[in-house]
C-alpha positions as CSV (number, residue, x, y, z in Angstrom):
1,X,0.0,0.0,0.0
2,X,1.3,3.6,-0.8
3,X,0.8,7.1,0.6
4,X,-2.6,7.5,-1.1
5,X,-5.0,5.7,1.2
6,X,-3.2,7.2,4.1
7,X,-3.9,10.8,2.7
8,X,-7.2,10.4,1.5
9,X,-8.2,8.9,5.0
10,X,-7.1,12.0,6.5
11,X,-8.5,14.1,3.9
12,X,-12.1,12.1,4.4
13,X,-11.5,12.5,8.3
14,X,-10.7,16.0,8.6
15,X,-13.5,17.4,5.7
16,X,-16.0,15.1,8.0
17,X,-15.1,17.4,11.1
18,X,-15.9,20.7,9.7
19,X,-18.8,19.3,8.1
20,X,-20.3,18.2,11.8
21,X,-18.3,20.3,14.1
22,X,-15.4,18.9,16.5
23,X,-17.6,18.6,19.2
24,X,-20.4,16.1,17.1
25,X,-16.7,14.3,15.8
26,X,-15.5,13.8,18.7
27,X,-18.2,12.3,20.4
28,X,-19.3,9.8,17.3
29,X,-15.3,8.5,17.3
30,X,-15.2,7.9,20.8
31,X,-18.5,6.0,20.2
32,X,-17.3,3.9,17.3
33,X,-13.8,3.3,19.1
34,X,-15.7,2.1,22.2
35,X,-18.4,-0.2,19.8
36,X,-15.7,-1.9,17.4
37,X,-13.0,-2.4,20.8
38,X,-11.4,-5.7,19.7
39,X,-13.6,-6.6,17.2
40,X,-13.5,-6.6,13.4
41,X,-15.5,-4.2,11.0
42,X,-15.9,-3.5,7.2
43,X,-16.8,-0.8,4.9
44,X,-20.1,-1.3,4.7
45,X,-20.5,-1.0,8.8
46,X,-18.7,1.6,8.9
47,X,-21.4,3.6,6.7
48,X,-24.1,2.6,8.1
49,X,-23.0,3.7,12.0
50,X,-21.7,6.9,10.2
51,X,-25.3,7.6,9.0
52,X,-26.8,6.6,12.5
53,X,-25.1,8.2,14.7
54,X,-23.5,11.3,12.9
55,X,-25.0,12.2,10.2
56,X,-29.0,11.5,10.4
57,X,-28.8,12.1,13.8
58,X,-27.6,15.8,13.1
59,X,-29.6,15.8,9.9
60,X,-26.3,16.8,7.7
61,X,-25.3,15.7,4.6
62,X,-22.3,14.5,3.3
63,X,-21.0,12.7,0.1
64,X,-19.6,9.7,2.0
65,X,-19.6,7.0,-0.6
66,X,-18.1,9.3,-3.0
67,X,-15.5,9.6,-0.4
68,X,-15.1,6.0,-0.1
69,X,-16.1,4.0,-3.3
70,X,-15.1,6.7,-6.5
71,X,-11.2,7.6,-7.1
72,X,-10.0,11.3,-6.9
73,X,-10.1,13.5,-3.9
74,X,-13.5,15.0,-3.6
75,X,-14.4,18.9,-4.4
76,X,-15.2,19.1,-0.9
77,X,-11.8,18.0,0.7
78,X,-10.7,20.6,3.2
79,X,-7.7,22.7,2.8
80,X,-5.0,22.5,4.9
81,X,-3.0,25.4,5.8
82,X,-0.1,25.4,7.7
83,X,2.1,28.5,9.0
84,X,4.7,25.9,10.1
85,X,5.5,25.3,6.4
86,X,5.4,28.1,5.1
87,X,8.0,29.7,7.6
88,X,10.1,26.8,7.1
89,X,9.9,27.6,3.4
90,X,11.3,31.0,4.0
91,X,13.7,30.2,6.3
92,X,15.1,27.6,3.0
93,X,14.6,30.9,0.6
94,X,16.5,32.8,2.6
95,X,19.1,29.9,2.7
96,X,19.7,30.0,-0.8
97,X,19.6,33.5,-1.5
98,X,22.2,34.2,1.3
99,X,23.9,31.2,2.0
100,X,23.5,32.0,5.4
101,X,20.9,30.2,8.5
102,X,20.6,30.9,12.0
103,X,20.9,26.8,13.7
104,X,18.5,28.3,16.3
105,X,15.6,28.7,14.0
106,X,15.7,24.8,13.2
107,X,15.9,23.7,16.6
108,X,12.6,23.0,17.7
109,X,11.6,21.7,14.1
110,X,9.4,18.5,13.8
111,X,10.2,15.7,11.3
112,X,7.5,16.6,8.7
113,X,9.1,20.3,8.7
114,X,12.6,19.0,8.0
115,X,10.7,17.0,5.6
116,X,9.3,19.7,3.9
117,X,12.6,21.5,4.2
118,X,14.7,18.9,2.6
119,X,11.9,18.3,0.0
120,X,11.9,21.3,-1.9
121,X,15.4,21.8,-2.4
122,X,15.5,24.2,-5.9
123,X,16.7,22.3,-8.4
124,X,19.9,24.5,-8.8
125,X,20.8,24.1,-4.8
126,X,24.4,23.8,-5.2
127,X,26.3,21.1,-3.7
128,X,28.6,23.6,-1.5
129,X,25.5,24.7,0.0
130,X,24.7,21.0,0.3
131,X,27.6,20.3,1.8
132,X,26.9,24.0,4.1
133,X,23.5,22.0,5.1
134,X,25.1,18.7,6.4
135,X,28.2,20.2,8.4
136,X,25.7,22.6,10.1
137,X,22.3,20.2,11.1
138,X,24.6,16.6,10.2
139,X,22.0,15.8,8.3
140,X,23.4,12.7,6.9
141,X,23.6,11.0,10.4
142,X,20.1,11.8,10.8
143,X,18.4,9.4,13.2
144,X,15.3,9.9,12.0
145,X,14.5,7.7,8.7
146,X,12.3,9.7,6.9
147,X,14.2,12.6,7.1
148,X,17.3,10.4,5.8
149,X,15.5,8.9,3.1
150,X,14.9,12.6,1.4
151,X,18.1,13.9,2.7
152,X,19.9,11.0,0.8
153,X,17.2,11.2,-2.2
154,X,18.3,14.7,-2.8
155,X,22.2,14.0,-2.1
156,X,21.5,11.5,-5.3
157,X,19.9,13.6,-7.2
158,X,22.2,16.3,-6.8
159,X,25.6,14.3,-6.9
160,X,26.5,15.3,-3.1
161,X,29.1,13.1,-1.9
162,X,30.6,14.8,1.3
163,X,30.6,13.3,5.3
164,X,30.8,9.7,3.4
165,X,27.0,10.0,2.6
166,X,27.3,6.9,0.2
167,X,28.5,4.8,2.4
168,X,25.7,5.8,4.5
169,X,23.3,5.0,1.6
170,X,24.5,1.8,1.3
171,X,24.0,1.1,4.7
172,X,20.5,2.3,4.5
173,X,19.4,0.8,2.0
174,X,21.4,-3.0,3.1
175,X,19.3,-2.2,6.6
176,X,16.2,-0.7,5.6
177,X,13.2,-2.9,3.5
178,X,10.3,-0.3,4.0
179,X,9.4,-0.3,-0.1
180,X,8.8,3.1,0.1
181,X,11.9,4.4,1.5
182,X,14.1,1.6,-0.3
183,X,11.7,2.6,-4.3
184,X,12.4,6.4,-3.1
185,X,16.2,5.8,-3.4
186,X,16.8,3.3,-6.1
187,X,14.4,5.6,-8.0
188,X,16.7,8.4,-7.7
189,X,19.8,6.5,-8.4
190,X,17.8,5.9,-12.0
191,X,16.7,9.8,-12.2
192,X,20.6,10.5,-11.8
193,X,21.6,8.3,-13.9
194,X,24.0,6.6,-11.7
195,X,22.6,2.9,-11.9
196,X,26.0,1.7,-11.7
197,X,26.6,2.4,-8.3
198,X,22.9,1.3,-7.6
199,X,23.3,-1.6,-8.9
200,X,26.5,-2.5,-6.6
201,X,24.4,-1.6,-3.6
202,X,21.7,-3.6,-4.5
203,X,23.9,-7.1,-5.2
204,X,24.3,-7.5,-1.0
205,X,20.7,-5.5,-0.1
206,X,18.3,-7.4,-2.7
207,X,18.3,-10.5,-0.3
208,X,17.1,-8.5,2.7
209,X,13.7,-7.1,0.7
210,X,10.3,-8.7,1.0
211,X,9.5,-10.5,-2.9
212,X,7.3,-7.2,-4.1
213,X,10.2,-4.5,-3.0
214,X,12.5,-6.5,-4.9
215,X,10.5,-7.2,-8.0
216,X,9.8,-3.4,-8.3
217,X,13.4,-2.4,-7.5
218,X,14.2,-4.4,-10.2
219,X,12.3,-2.4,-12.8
220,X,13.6,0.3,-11.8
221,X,16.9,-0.6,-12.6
222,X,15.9,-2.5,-15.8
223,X,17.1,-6.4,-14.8
């Protein structure tokens, strides 16, 4: 399973909420939690206790099985905003432009906003300031593997090599068999066009990967 059903989930969740009000939400998922305690459920269930006691109880309407049974994300979905984001996006802008950053502005950062950080690299980021990013946060010792699985994607894609950050990728990837984190990677490799050096890391880590990792990491890498 990939990202989608994750976000979608959360996207279905959180538009319910300011449909019905946090109050009404709370109350029906403590309900539900409470019913379903070590039991199984399904779908269909799930709709049906919705309807009961949420929705036709506070006579709203919502487009649930369009939520649930059609693809896409609904017209409806909520939009997320988040100031945390968008400061850490300026605090990157300000990064390139200057090639200066204050350490104390990172230091109570979550994951997801080194995340985002790390994600939106420009694609001209140079790999002095690369290498500027990892002596100041040592970001390829992160110990934190989502944040080293971008950190290394982007040190692929832009040919960073400094603080042995390819040994380290080796590592990850020999210790690592999440599909997402280990497709992430070998996808970049591809993207770089440096399959050689994939493909060495990949003769000692293939073994370690469950059967459907390893059948898509090989198309990736054509074999």
């Amino acid at each position: 399973m990939n990202s989608i059903a994750y976000d979608k989930g959360y996207l279905f969740l959180r538009t319910l909420e300011e449909k019905v009000g946090r109050d009404n939400m709370d109350t029906f998922l403590k309900s539900y939690f409470k019913k379903n305690a070590f039991s199984t459920t399904n779908t269909e269930d799930f709709i049906t206790y919705l309807n009961e006691n949420l929705l036709d109880k506070n006579n709203i309407t919502f487009n649930t099985e369009e939520w649930i049974y059609e693809p896409g994300i609904p017209e409806n979905a909520a939009v997320i905003r988040s100031d945390a984001f968008t400061n850490v996006e300026k605090v990157l802008e300000s990064f390139i432009s200057t090639n200066e950053i204050d350490t104390a502005i990172a230091t109570n950062w979550t994951p997801q906003e080194w995340v985002h950080f790390v994600r939106n690299f420009p694609e001209d980021i140079t790999v002095e300031q690369l290498q500027q990013l990892d002596d100041t946060f040592n970001l390829s010792s992160s110990t934190n593997s989502y944040i080293t699985m971008v950190w290394y994607e982007q040190s692929i894609l832009n040919n960073y090599h400094g603080n042995n950050v390819d040994t380290k990728i080796a590592e990850f990837l020999n210790t690592v068999g999440r599909r997402w984190y280990v497709t992430t990677l070998f996808n970049a490799f591809a993207k770089a066009e440096r399959r050689k050096e994939a493909l060495e890391i990949y003769k000692t880590a293939r073994g370690n990967y469950h059967s459907v990792t390893a059948n898509t990491v090989d198309d990736i890498l054509g074999l």
